[in-house]
Residue frames as a rotation matrix with the C-alpha (Angstrom) as fourth column:
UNK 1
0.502 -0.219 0.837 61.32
0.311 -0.857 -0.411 60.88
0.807 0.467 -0.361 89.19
UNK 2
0.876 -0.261 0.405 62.37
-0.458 -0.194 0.867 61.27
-0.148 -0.946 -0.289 92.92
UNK 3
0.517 -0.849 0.110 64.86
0.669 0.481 0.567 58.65
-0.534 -0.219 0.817 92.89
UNK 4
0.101 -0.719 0.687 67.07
0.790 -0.362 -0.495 60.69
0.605 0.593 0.532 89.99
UNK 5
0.565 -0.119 0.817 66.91
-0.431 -0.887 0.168 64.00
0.704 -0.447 -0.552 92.68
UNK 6
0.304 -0.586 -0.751 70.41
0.822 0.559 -0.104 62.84
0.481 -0.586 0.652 95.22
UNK 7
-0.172 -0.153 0.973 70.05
-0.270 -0.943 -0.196 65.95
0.947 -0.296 0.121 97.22
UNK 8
-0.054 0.159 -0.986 70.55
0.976 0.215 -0.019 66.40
0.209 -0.964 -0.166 100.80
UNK 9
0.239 0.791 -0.563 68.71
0.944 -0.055 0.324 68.41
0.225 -0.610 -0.760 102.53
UNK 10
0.564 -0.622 -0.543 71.25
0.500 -0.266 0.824 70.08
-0.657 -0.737 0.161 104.43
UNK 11
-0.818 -0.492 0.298 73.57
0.546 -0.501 0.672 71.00
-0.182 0.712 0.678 101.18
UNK 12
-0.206 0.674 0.710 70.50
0.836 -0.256 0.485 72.56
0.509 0.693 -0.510 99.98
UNK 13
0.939 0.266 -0.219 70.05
0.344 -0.697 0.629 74.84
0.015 -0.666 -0.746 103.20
UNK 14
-0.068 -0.945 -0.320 73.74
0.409 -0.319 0.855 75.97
-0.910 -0.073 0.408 103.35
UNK 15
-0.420 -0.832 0.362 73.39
0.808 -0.162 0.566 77.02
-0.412 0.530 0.741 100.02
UNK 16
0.120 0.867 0.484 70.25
0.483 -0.477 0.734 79.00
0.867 0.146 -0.476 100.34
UNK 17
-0.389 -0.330 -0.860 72.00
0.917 -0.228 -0.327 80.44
-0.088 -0.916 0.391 103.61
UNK 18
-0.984 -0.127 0.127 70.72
0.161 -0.938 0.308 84.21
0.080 0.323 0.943 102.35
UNK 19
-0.794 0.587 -0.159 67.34
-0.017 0.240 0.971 83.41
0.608 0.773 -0.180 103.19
UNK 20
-0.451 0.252 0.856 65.40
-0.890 -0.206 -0.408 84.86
0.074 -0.945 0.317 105.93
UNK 21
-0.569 0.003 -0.823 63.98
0.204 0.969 -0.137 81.89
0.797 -0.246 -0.552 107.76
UNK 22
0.435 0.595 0.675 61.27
-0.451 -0.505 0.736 82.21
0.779 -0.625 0.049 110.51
UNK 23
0.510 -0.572 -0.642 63.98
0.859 0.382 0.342 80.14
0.050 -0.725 0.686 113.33
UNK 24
-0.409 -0.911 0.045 66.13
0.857 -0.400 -0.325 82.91
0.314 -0.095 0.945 112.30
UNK 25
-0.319 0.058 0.946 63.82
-0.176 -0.984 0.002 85.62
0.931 -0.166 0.324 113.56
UNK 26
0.852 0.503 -0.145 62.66
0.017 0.251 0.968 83.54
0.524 -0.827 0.205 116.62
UNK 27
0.347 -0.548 -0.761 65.94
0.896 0.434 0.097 83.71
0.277 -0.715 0.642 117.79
UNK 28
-0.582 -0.505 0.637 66.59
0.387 -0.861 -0.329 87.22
0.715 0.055 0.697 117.76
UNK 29
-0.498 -0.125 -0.858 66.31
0.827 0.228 -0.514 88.91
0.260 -0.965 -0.010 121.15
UNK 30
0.011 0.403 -0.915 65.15
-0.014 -0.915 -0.403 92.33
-1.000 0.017 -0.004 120.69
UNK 31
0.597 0.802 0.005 62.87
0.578 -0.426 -0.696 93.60
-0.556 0.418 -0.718 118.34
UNK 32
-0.625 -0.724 -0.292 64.94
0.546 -0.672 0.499 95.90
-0.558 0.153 0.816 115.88
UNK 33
-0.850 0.354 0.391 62.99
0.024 -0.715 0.699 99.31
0.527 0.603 0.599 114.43
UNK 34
-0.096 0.809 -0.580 59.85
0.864 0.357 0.354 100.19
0.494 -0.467 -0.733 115.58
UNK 35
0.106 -0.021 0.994 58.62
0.016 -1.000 -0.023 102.66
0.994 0.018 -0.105 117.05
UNK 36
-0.857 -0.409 -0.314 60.25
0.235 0.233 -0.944 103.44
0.459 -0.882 -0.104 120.77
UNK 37
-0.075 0.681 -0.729 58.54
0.854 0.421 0.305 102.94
0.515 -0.599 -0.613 124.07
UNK 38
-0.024 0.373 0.927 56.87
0.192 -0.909 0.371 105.49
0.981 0.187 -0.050 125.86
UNK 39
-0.962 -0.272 0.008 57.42
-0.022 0.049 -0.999 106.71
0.271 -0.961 -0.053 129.17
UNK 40
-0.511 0.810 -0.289 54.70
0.835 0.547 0.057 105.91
0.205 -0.212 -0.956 131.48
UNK 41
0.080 0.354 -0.932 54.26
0.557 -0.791 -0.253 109.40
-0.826 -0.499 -0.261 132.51
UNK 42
-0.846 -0.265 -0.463 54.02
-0.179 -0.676 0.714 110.45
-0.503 0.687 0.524 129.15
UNK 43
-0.610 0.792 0.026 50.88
0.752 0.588 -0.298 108.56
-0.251 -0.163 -0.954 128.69
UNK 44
-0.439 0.846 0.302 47.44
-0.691 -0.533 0.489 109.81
0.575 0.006 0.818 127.43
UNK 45
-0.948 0.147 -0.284 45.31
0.235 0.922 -0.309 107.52
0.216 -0.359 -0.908 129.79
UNK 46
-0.444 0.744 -0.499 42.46
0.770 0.032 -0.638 109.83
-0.459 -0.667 -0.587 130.64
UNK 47
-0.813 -0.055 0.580 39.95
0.567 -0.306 0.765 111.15
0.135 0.951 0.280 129.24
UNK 48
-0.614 0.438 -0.657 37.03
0.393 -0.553 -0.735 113.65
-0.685 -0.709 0.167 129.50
UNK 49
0.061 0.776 0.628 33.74
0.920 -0.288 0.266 114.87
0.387 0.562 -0.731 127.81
UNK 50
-0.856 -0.333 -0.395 33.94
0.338 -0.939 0.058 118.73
-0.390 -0.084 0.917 127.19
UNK 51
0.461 0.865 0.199 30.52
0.841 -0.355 -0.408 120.94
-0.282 0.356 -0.891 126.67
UNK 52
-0.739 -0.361 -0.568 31.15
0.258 -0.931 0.257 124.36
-0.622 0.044 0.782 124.80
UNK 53
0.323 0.744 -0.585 28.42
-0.131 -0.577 -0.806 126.90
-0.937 0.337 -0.089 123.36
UNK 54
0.722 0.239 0.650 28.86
0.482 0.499 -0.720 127.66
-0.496 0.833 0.245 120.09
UNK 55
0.883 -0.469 -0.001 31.45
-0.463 -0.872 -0.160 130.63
0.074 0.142 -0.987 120.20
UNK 56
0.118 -0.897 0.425 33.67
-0.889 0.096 0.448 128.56
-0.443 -0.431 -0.786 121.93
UNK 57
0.427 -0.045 0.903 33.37
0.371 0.920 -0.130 125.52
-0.825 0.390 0.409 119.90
UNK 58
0.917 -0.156 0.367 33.68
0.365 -0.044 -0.930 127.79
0.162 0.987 0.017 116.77
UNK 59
0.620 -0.776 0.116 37.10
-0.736 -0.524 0.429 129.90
-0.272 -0.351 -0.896 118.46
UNK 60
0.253 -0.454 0.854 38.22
-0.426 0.740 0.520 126.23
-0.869 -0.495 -0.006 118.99
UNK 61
0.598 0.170 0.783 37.50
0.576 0.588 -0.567 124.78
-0.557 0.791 0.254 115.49
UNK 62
0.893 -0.396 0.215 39.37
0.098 -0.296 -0.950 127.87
0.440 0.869 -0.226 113.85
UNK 63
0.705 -0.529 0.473 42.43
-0.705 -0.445 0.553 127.62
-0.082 -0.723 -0.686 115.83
UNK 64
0.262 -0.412 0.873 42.94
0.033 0.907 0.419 124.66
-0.965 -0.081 0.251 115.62
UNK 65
0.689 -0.067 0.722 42.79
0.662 0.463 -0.589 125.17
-0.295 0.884 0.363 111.86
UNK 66
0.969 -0.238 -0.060 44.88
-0.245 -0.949 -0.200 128.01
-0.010 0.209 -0.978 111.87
UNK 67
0.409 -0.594 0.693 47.45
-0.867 -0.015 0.498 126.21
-0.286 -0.804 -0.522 113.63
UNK 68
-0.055 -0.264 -0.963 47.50
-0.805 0.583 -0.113 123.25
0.591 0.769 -0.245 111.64
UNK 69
-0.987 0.126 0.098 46.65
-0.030 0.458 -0.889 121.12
-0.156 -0.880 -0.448 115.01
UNK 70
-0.095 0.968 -0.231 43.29
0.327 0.250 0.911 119.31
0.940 0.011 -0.341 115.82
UNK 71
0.315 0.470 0.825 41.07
-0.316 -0.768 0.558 120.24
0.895 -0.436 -0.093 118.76
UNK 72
0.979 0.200 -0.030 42.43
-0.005 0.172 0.985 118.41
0.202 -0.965 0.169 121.16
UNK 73
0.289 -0.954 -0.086 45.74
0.923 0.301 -0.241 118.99
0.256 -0.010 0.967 120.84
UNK 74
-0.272 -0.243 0.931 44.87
0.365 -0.921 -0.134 122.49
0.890 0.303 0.339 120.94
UNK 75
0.834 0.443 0.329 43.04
-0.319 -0.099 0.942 121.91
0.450 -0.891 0.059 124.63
UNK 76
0.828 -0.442 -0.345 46.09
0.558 0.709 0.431 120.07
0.055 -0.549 0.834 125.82
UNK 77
-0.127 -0.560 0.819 48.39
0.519 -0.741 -0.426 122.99
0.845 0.371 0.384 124.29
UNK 78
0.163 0.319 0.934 46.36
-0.356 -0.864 0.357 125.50
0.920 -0.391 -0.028 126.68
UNK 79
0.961 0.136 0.239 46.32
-0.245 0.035 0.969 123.72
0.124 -0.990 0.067 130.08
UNK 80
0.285 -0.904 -0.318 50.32
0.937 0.193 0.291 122.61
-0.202 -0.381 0.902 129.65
UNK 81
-0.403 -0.428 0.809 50.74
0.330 -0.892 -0.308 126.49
0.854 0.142 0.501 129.11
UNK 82
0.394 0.425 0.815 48.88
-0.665 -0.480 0.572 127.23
0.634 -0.768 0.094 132.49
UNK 83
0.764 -0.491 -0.417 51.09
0.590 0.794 0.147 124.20
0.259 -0.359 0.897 134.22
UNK 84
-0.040 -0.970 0.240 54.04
0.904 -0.138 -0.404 126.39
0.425 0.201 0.882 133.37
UNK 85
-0.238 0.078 0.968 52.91
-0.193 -0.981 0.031 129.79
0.952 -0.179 0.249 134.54
């Protein structure tokens, strides 16, 4: 059954040129899409355990929900607003 198939290889890849190929993404140099790189000084790198009573946990918990923002975004909110002042 082979012998009757007189295909080369080669004609067969040329004509299937439209066909992503995994050579054809190893050769590509940069990465396209994705999500960009972050400056280094934009980093989160450090991190910290926070006690609060219960007033201030609950203050925190509805704020944040007010705001549509979780709690720590809402602690990071407050101390880059004292930075600035």
């Amino acid at each position: 059954m082979a012998s009757n198939l007189n295909m080369n290889i080669d004609d067969v890849l040329k004509q299937s040129g439209n066909q992503k190929t995994y050579t054809a993404a190893d050769q590509r140099e940069k990465s396209i899409g994705g999500r960009p790189r972050i400056d280094e000084s934009e980093k989160l790198t450090k991190q910290i355990s926070l006690y609060l009573n219960e007033g201030e946990f609950e203050f925190l918990t509805e704020y944040a929900k007010r705001n549509y923002m979780n709690k720590n975004s809402v602690v990071r909110m407050l101390i880059a607003r004292a930075m600035v002042e």
